[in-house]
Rosetta silent file (secondary structure, phi, psi, omega in degrees, C-alpha in Angstrom):
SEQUENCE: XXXXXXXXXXXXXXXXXXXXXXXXXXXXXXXXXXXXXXXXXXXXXXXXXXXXXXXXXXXXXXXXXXXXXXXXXXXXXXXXXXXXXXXXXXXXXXXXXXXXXXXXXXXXXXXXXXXXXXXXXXXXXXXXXXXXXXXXXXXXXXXXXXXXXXXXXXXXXXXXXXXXXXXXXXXXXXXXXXXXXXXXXXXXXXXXXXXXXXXXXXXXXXXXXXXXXXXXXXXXXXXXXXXXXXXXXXXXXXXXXXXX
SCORE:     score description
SCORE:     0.000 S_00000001
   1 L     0.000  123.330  170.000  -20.996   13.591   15.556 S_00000001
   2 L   -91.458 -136.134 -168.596  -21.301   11.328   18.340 S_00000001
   3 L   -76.071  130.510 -155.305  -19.374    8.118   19.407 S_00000001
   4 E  -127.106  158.337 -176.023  -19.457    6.245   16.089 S_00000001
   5 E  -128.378  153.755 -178.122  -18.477    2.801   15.620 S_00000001
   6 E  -153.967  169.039  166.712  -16.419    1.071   12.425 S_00000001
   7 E   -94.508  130.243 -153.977  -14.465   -1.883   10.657 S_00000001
   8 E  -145.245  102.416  166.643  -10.434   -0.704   10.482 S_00000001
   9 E  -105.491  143.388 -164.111   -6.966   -1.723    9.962 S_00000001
  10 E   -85.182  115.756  167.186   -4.453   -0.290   11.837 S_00000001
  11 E   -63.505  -78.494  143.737   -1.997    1.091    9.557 S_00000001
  12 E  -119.232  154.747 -173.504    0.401    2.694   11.838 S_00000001
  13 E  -133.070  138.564  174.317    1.127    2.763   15.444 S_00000001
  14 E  -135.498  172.565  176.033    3.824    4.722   17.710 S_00000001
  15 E   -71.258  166.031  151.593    3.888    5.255   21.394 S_00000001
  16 L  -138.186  146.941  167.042    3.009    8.645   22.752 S_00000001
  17 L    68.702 -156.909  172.994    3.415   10.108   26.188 S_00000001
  18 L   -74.808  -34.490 -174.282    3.628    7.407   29.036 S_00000001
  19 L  -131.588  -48.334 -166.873    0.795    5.109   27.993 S_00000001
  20 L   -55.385  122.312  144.990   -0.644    6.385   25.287 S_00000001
  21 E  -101.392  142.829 -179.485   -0.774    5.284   21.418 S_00000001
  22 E   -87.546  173.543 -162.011   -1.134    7.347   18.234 S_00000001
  23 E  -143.272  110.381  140.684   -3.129    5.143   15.682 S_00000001
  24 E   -65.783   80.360 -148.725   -2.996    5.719   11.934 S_00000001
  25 E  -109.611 -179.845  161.261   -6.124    3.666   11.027 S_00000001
  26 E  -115.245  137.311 -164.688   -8.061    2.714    7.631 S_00000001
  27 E  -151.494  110.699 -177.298  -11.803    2.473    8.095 S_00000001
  28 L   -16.416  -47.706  160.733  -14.262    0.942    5.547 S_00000001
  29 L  -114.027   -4.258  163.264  -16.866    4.059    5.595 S_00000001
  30 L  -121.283   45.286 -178.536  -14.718    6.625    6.737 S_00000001
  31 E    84.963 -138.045 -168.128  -11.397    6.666    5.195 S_00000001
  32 E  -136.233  126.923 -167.423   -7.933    7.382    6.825 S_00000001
  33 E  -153.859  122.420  167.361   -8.717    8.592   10.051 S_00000001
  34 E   -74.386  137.640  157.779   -5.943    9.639   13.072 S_00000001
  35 E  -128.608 -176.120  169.736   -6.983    8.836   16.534 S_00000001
  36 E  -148.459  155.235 -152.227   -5.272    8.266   19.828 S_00000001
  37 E  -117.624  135.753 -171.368   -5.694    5.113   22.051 S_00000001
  38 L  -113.629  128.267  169.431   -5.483    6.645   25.839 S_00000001
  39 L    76.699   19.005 -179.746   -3.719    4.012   28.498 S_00000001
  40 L   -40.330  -38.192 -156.816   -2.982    1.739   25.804 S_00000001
  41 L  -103.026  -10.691  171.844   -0.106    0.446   26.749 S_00000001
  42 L   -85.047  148.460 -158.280   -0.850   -0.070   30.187 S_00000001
  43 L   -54.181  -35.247 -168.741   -1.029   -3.861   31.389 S_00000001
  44 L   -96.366    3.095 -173.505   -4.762   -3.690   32.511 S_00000001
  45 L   -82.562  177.700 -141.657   -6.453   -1.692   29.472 S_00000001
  46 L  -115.610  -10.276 -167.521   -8.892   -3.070   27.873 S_00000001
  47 L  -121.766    2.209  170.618   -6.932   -1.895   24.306 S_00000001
  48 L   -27.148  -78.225 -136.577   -3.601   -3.770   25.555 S_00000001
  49 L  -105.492   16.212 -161.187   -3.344   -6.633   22.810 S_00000001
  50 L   -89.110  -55.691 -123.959   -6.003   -4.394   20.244 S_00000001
  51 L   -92.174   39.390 -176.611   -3.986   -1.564   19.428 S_00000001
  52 L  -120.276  168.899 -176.613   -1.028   -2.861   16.835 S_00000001
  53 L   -53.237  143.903  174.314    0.088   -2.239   13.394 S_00000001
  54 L    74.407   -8.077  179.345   -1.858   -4.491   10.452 S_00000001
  55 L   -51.207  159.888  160.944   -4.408   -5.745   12.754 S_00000001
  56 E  -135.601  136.556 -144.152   -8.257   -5.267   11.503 S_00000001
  57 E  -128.062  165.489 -163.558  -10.354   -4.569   14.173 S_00000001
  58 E  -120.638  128.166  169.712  -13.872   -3.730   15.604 S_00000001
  59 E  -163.141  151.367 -174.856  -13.326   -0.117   17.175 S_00000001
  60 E  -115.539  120.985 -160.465  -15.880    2.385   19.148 S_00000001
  61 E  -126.119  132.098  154.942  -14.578    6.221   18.283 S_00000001
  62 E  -102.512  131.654 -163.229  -15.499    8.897   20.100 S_00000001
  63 L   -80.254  115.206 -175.596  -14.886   12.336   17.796 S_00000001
  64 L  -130.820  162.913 -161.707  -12.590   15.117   18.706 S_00000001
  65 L   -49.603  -44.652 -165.553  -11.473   18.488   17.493 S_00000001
  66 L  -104.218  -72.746  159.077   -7.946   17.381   16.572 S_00000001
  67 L   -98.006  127.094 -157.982   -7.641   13.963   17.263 S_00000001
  68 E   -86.346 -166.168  163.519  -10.739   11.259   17.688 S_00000001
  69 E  -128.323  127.873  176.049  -10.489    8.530   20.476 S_00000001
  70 E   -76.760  135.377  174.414  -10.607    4.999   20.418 S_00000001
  71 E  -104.235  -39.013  179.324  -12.669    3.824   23.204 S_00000001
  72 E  -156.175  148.848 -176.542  -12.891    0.403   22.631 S_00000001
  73 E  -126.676  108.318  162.578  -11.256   -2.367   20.652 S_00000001
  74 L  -115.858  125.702 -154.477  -11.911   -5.664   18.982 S_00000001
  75 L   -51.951  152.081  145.307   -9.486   -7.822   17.174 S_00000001
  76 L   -88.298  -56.731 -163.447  -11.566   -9.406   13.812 S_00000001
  77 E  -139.044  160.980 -162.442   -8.210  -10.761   12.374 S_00000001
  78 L  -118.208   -2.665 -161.348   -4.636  -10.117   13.845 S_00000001
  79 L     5.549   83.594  170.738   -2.560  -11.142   10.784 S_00000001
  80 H   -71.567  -33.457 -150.242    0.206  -12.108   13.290 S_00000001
  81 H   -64.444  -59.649  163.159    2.158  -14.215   10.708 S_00000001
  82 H   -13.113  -72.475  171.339    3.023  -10.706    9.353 S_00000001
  83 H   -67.969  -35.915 -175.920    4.810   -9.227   12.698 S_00000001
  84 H   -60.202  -65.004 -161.505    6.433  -12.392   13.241 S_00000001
  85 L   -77.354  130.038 -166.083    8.344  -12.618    9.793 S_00000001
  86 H   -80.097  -29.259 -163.827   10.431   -9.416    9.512 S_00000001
  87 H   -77.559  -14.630 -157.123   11.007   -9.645    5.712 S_00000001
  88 H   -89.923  -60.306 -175.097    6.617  -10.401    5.272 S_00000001
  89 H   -50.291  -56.987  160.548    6.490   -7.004    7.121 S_00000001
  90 H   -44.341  -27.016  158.218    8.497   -5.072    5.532 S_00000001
  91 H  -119.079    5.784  151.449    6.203   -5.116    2.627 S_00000001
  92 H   -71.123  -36.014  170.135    3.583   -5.315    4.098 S_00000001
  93 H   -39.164  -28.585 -171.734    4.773   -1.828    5.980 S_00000001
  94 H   -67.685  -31.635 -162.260    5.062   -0.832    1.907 S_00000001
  95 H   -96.029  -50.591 -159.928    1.505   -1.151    1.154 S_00000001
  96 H   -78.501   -4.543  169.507    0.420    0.251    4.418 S_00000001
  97 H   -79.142  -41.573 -165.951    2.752    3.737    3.917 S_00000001
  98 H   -64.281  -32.646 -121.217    1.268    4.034    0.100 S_00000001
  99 H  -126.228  -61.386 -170.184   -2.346    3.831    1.839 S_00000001
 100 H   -90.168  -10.832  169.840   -1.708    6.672    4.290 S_00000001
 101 H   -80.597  -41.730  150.185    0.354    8.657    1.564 S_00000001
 102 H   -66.432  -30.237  176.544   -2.110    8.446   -1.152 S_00000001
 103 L  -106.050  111.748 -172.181   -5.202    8.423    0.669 S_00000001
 104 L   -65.730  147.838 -179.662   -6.895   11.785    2.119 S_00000001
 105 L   -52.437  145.501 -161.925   -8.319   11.952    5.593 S_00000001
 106 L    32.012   29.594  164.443  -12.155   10.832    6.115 S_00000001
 107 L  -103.697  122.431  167.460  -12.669   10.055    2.756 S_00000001
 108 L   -44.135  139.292  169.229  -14.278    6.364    1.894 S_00000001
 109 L  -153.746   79.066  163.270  -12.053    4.338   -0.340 S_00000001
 110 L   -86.441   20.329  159.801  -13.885    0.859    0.581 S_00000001
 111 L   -99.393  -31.389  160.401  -12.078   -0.885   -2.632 S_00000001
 112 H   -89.486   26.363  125.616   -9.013   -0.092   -1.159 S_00000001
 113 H  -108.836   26.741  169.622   -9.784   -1.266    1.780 S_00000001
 114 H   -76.403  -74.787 -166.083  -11.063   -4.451    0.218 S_00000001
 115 H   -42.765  -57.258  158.814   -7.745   -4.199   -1.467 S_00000001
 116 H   -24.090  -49.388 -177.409   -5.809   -3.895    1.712 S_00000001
 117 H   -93.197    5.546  171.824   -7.416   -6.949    3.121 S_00000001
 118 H  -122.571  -52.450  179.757   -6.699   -9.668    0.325 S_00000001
 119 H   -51.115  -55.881 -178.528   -3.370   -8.606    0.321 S_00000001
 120 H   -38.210  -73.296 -171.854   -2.707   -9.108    4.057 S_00000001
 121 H   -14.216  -36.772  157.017   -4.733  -12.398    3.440 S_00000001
 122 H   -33.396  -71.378 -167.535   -1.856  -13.067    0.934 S_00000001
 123 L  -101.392   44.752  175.356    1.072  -12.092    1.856 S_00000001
 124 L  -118.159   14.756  171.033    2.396  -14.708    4.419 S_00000001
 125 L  -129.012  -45.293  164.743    1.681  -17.716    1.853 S_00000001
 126 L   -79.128  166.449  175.713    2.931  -16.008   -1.553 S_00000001
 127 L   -52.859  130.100  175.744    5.628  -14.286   -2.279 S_00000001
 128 H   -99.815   14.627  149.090    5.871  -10.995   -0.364 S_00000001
 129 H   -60.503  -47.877 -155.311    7.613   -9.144   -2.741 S_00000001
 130 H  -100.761  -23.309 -179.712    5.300   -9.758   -5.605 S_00000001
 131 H   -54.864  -48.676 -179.582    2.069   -9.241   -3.256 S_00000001
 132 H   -67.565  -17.312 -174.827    3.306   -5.884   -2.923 S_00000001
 133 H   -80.525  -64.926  172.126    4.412   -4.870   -5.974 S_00000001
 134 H   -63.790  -22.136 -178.781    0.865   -5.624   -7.225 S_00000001
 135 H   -56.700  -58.422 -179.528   -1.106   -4.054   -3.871 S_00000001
 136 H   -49.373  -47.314  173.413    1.000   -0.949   -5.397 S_00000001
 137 H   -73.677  -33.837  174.586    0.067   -0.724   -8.880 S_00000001
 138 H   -53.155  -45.493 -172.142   -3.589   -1.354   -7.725 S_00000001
 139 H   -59.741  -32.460  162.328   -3.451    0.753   -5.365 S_00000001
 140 H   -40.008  -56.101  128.105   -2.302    3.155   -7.758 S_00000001
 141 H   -45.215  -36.835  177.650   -5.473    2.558  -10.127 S_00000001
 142 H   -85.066  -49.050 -153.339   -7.725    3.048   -7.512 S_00000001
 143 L   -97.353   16.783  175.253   -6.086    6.698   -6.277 S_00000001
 144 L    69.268   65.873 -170.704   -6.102    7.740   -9.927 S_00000001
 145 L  -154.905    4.510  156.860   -2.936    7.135  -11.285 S_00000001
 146 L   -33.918  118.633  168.611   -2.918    4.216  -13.885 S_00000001
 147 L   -74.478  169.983  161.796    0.042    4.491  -15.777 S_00000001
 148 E  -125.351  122.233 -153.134   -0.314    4.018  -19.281 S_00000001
 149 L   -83.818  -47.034 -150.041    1.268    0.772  -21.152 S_00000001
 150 L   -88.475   -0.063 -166.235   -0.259    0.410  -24.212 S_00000001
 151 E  -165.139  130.907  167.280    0.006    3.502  -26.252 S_00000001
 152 L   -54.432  139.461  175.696    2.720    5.983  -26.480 S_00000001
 153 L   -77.974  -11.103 -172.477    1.599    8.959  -24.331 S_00000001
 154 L   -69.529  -74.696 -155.829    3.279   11.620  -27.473 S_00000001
 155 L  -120.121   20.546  164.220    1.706   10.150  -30.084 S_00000001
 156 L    73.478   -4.303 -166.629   -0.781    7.632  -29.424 S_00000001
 157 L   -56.232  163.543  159.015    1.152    4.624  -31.139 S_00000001
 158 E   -75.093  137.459  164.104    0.115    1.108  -30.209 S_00000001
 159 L  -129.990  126.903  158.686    3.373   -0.342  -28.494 S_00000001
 160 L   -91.561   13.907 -178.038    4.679   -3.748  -29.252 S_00000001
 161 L  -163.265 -139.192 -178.444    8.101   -3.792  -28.108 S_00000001
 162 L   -69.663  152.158  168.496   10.426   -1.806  -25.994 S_00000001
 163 E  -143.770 -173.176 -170.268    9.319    1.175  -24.963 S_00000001
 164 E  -142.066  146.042 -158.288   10.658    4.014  -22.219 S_00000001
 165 E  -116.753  105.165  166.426    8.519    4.890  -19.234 S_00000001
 166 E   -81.931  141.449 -160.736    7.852    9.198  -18.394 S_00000001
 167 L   -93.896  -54.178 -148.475    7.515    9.940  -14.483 S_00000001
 168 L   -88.601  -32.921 -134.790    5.534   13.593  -15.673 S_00000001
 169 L  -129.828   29.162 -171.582    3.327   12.135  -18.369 S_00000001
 170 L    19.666   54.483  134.366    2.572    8.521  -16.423 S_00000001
 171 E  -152.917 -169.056  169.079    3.341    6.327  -18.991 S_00000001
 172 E   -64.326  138.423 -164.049    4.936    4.999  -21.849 S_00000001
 173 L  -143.968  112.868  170.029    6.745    6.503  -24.635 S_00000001
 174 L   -16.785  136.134  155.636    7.371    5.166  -27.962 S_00000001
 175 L   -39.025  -42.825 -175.604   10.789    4.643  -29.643 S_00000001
 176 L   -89.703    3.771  176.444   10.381    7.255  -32.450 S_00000001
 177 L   -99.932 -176.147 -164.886    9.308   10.033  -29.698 S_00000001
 178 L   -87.697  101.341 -164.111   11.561   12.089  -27.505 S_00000001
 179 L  -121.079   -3.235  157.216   12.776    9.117  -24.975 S_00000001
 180 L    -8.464   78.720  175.882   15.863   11.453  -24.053 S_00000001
 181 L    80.132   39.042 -179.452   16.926    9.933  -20.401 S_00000001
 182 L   -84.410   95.935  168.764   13.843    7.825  -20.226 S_00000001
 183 L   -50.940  112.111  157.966   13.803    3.896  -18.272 S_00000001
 184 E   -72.743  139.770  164.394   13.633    1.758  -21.235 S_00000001
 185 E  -179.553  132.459  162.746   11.805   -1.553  -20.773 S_00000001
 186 L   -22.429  165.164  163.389   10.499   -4.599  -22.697 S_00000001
 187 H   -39.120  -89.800 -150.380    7.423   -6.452  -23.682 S_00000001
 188 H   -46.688  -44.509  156.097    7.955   -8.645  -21.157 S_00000001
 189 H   -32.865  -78.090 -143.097    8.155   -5.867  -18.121 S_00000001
 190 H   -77.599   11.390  157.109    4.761   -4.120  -19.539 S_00000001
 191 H   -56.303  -72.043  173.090    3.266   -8.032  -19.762 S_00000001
 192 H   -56.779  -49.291  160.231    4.239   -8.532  -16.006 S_00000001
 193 H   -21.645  -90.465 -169.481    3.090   -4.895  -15.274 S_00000001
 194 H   -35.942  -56.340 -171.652    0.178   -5.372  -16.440 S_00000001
 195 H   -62.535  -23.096  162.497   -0.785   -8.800  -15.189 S_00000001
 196 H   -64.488  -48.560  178.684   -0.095   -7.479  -11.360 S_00000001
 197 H   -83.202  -18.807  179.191   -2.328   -4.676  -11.970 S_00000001
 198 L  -102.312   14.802 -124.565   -5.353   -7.040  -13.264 S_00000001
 199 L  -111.792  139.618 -169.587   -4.407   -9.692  -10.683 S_00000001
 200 L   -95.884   89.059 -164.333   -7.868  -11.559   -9.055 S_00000001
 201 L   -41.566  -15.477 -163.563   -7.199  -11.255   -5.523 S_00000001
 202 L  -129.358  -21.607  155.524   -9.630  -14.573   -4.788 S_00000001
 203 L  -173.732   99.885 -165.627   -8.053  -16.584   -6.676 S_00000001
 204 L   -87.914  118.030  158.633   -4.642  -15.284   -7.795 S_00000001
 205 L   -45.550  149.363  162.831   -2.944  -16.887  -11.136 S_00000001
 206 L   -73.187  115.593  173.524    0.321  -18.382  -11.248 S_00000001
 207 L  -134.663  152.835  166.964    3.398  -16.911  -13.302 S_00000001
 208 L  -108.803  147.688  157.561    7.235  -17.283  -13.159 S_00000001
 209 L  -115.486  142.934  175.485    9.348  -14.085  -13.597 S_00000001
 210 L  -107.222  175.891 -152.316   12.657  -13.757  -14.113 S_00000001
 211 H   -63.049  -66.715 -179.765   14.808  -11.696  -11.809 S_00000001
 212 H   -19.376  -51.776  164.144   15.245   -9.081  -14.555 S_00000001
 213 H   -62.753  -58.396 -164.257   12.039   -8.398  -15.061 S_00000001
 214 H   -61.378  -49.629 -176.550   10.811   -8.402  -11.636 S_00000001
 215 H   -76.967  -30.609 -164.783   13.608   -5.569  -10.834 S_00000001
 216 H   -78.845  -16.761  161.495   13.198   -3.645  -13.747 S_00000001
 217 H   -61.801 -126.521 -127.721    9.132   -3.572  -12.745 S_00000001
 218 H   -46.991  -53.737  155.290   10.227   -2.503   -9.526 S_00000001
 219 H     2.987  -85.091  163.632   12.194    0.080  -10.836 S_00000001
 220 H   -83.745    5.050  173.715    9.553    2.056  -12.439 S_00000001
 221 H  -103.631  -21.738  172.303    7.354    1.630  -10.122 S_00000001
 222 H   -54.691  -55.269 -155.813    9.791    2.853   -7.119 S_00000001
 223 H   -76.945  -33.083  172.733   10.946    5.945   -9.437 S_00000001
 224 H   -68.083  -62.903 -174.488    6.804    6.676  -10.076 S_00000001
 225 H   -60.763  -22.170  169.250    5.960    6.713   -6.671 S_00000001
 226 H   -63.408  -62.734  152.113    8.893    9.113   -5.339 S_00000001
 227 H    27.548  -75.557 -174.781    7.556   10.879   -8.702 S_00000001
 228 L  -110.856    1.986  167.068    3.905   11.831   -7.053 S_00000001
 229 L   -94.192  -32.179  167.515    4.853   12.013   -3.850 S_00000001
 230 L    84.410   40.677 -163.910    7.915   14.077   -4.570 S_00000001
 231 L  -151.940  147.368  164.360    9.660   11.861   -1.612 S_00000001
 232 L   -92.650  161.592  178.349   11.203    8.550   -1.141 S_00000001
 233 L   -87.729  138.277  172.098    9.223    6.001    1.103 S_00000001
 234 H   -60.609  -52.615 -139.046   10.539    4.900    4.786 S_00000001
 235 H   -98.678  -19.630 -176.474    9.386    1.516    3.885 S_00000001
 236 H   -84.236  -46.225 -172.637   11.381    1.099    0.564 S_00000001
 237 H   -62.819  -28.105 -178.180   14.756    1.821    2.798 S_00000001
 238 H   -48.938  -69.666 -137.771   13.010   -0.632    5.611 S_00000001
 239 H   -76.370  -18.897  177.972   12.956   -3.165    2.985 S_00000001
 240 H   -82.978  -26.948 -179.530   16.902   -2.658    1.780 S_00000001
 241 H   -56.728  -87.723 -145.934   18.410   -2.829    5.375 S_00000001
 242 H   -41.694  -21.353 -161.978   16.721   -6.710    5.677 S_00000001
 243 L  -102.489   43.333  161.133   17.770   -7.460    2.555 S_00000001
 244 L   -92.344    0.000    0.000   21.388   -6.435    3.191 S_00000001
């Protein structure tokens, strides 16, 4: 393959070497794709002001055995307001670890990175707590891992009231089934759930939550994602130092 060119947001970025940055990127037809940005960091490259985290970008790749190389860089949109605000980052950092943890290298996933790109779009004028918390269950749905609200996973029941949420069986589990050390939670959670995971990205409804809900939603969705990853996230711990 030669030098191929794509549309990308940079997921993550760290220094390497003297000059150099590694680049975690996302890229509408090819996936999750590692590169390295050579002289980056020096004052006269041409990839100086390109090459940071959440940006979406214009980029020229040349293809390599290990690692490809970005050759050239052009900002589309820089979502600065993001890096400015520390607490807007931190969840945005949340969406963009679930994105390189869920999604395998060079494969297209262009709804999530449609998905990607209405959240940034998002989250520096709504709340960024709740943008993420839905970018997550979607995100979620897209990598094939819609829980299931509506019906006990045991027995198939319809559920209309509290129910208890299984980590192995993704979903919900009826009162009269084996709920043995289970997170219990309300209507009103698998309402809010829900409504987060169906949420229209172009023109997102209004709801109030109360703090209860909104943690106990966070909850299960925290305890599901260590769950399939079989890990806690960098980005969840990010987000409790600011909030200390």
């Amino acid at each position: 393959m030669s030098q191929y060119s794509t549309e990308a947001i940079l997921l993550a970025v760290r220094n390497w070497g003297e000059a150099d940055r590694m680049v975690t990127l996302f890229s509408r037809e090819y996936g999750k794709i590692a590169a390295i940005a050579y002289g980056c960091r020096r004052p006269r490259s041409g990839l100086a002001g390109a090459i940071q985290a959440f940006n979406q970008v214009e980029l020229s790749i040349t293809p390599g055995k290990a690692l490809d190389t970005i050759k050239q860089c052009e900002i589309k949109h820089s979502f600065k307001q993001i890096r400015e605000d520390l607490n807007i980052m931190s969840y945005a950092a949340f969406i963009n670890e679930l994105v390189v943890e869920f999604c395998p290298e060079r494969q297209p996933e262009p709804h999530i990175y449609d998905l990607l790109l209405s959240a940034f779009s998002l989250i520096s004028s709504r709340n960024p707590r709740l943008v993420a918390s839905a970018a997550a269950w979607q995100l979620l749905t897209l990598a094939g891992y819609q829980p299931n609200l509506d019906n006990c996973v045991i027995c198939g029941q319809n559920l209309t009231d509290k129910a208890f949420f299984s980590l192995d069986k993704g979903g919900s589990v009826c009162e009269k089934c084996d709920n043995n050390k289970l997170l219990g939670f309300d209507l009103s959670v698998r309402t809010f759930i829900t409504n987060l995971m169906s949420i229209d990205w172009d023109n997102p409804q209004s709801f109030s939550i109360n703090a209860a809900t909104l943690i106990q939603s966070e909850k299960i969705l925290t305890n599901y994602l260590s769950y399939l990853l079989g890990k806690p996230l960098n980005s969840l711990e990010f987000i409790k130092q600011i909030h200390i």
